[in-house]
Steps between C-alpha positions, in 0.01 A plus 500: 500500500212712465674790638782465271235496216377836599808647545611401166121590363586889646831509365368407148260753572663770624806450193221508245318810657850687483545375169151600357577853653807534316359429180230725563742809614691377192210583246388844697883621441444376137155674469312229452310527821350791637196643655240468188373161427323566181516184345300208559596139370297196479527179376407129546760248724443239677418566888726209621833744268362786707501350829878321449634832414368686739568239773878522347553885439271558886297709391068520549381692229418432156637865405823437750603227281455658211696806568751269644521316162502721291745680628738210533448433143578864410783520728619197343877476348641364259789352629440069364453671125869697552626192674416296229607759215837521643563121376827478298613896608750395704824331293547167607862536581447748741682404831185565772802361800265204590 
């Protein structure tokens, strides 16, 4: 059991290290990322949000997750608000051959 655990612990890990390197490469082609980090950003959170995110996204450092955030939430799209603004485009007596 506690092999299968660990298996399945690296395989969470290894999807969501691929993942978080995708985003990142993903906000360098978009120029959000680069070289010069000339900002800094601080703020008060609780430690125990800090912890769960970074425990979920696999990352270590404070600045890790926040790059990894923030770019997520820039990279963001839109997709639910068009989904839901489409309501009512499509005439109900369309045949969709279901």
């Amino acid at each position: 059991m506690a092999a299968q655990t660990q298996t399945a612990a690296d395989r969470e890990a290894k999807v969501a290290s691929t993942r978080n390197r995708l985003v990142l490469e993903q906000a360098k082609a978009a120029g959000l990322l680069g070289t010069a980090k000339n900002t800094r950003l601080s703020g008060r959170v609780p430690s125990e949000l800090i912890e769960a995110a970074k425990k979920r996204a696999h990352v270590t450092s404070d600045t890790e997750l926040l790059e990894l955030a923030l770019s997520r939430l820039a990279l963001e799209d839109d997709f639910g608000a068009r989904l839901v603004g489409r309501k009512g485009s499509i005439p109900a007596d369309i045949d969709l051959g279901v």
